[in-house]
Residue, then its C-alpha position, 0 to 999 in steps of 0.5 A: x500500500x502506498x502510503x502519503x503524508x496528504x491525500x486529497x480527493x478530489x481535482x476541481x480548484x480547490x483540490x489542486x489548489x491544496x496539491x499546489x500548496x501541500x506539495x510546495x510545502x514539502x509534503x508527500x501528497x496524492x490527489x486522487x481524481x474521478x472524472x476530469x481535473x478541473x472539476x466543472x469548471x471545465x464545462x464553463x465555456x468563460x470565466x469571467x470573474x477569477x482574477x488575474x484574467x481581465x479578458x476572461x478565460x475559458x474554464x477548460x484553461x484555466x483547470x488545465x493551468x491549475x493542474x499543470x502548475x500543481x504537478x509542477x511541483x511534485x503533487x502525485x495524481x491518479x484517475x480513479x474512484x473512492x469507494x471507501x475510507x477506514x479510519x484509524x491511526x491514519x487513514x486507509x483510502x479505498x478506491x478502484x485503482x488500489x488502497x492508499x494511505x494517508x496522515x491527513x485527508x483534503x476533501x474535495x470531491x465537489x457537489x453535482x448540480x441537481x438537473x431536470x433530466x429533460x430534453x435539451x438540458x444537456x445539449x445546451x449547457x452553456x448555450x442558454x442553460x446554467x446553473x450559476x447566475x453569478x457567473x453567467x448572469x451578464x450573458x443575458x444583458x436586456x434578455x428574457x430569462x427563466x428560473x426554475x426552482x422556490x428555494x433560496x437559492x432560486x430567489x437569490x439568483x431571480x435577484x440577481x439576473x433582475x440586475x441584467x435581464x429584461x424579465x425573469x420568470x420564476x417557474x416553480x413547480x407549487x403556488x407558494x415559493x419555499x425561500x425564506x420570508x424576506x426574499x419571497x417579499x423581495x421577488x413577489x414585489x420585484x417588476x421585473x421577476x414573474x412567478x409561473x407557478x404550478x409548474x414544471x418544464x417538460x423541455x428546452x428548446x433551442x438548436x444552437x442557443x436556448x430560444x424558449x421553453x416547454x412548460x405544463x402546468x402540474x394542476x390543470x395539464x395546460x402546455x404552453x411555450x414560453x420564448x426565453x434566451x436563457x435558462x437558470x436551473x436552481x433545484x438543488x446540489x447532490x454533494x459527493x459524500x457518500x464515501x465520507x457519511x461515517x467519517x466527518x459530521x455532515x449537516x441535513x443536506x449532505x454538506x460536510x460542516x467545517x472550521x473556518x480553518x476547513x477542518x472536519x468534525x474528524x482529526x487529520x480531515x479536512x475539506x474545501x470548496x462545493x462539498x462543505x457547508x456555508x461554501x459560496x461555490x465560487x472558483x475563487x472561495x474554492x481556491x482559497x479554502x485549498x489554500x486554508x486546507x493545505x496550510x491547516x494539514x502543514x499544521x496537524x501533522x507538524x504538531x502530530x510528529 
């Protein structure tokens, strides 16, 4: 069994970012990867809200660069998928490609958007479809958008796509929003969102770009097309803990609950970014919770030896 001083999980920005740093400290470190480095950000066609990047850059650059510069300085990577973690003395990591193990474990392995499984989501993510407003809201300048969802969530990025776009529709699949009072009495009063309640979308329309909406509604079994360029899709985030459920505390939703210094309710573990609790699921809060991390595992296991 190989064994590391670090092992991380996960290689969106944060996990990279802790590599870079857990690495450049001089300390043994694996990350272990399931799908594509980078995370999701690789399906983001442009960001343009991480600094140092006053033109933007594609999200597949930016993680390839990431990745590169992580490795750059000795941080070990391997494709393959955890299945489990045996605590202990340290930690026994069990994934598809063999068992590692680990002084202290980075969490990092992201949460995955909840889709509407209906047709034309795939195809047009990033044409029309999102699931963050703050990073894709000023595409829509002037433009129609819809929301689909009634939480907070929902309600927060109907606000903020109020800021650029023309009309927001708010698609909701009851006829009373879940959203905390405040934001329900912000949207409901708000001239340029409109709730479409008792609703759900059966498909999304468009060839190259999203040019509309098929919607029934649940009660009376009406269809009707709704013309919108855009598509904002806010019903809730699947957090990748279930190898990590009888390790770490996590909260009602799944998300693991951390320190401000990232750590977990578990010794020598901590975790960054989409998967833990409070994370504003931004590229740049990634990034500095790796950093957090990185440095916060330096100290447990100089404190540990």
């Amino acid at each position: 069994m190989s064994k590391y001083e670090v092992v991380i999980i996960g290689g969106g920005p944060g996990g990279l970012t802790a590599g870079l740093y857990t690495s450049r400290a001089g300390l043994k470190s694996l990350l272990i990867e399931r799908g594509i480095f980078g995370g999701q950000i690789v399906n983001a066609s442009r960001v343009d809200n991480y600094p140092g990047f006053p033109e933007g850059i594609s999200g597949l650059e930016l993680a390839s660069l990431m990745h590169q510069q992580a490795i750059k300085y000795g941080l070990e990577t391997i494709a393959a998928e955890v299945t489990a973690i045996k605590p202990g003395h340290t930690y026994n990591i069990i994934t598809s490609q063999g068992d590692f193990e680990a002084e202290a474990m980075i969490i990092a392995a992201g949460s995955e958007y909840r889709k509407l499984g209906v047709p034309g989501e795939e195809k047009l993510l990033g044409r029309g479809v999102s699931y963050c407003a703050t990073c894709d809201g000023f595409l829509f300048r002037d433009l129609d958008v819809a929301v689909v969802g009634g939480g907070d969530t929902a309600i927060t990025d109907a606000l903020e796509l109020s800021q650029h776009a023309s009309k927001v529709y708010i698609i909701h699949r009851r006829d009373q929003l879940r959203a905390g009072e405040i934001l329900q009495q912000q949207a409901l009063a708000h001239p340029k969102l409109k709730p479409v309640w008792d609703t759900v979308v059966d498909e999304i329309a468009g060839d190259n770009k999203v040019s509309g909406l098929r919607l029934h509604n649940v009660k009376t079994g009406k269809t009707t097309d709704l013309q919108v360029s855009g598509v904002f899709i806010a019903v809730g985030l699947n957090p990748n803990t279930q190898a990590f459920a009888d390790i770490v505390e996590l909260d009602e939703t799944g998300l693991i609950k951390t320190s401000e210094l990232m750590e977990t309710s578990a010794p020598g573990i901590f975790a960054v970014g989409d998967i833990r609790k409070d994370s504003p699921r931004q590229v740049a809060s990634a990034v500095g919770d790796g950093a957090t991390a990185a440095l916060s595992a330096f100290k447990y296991l100089r404190e540990r030896s």
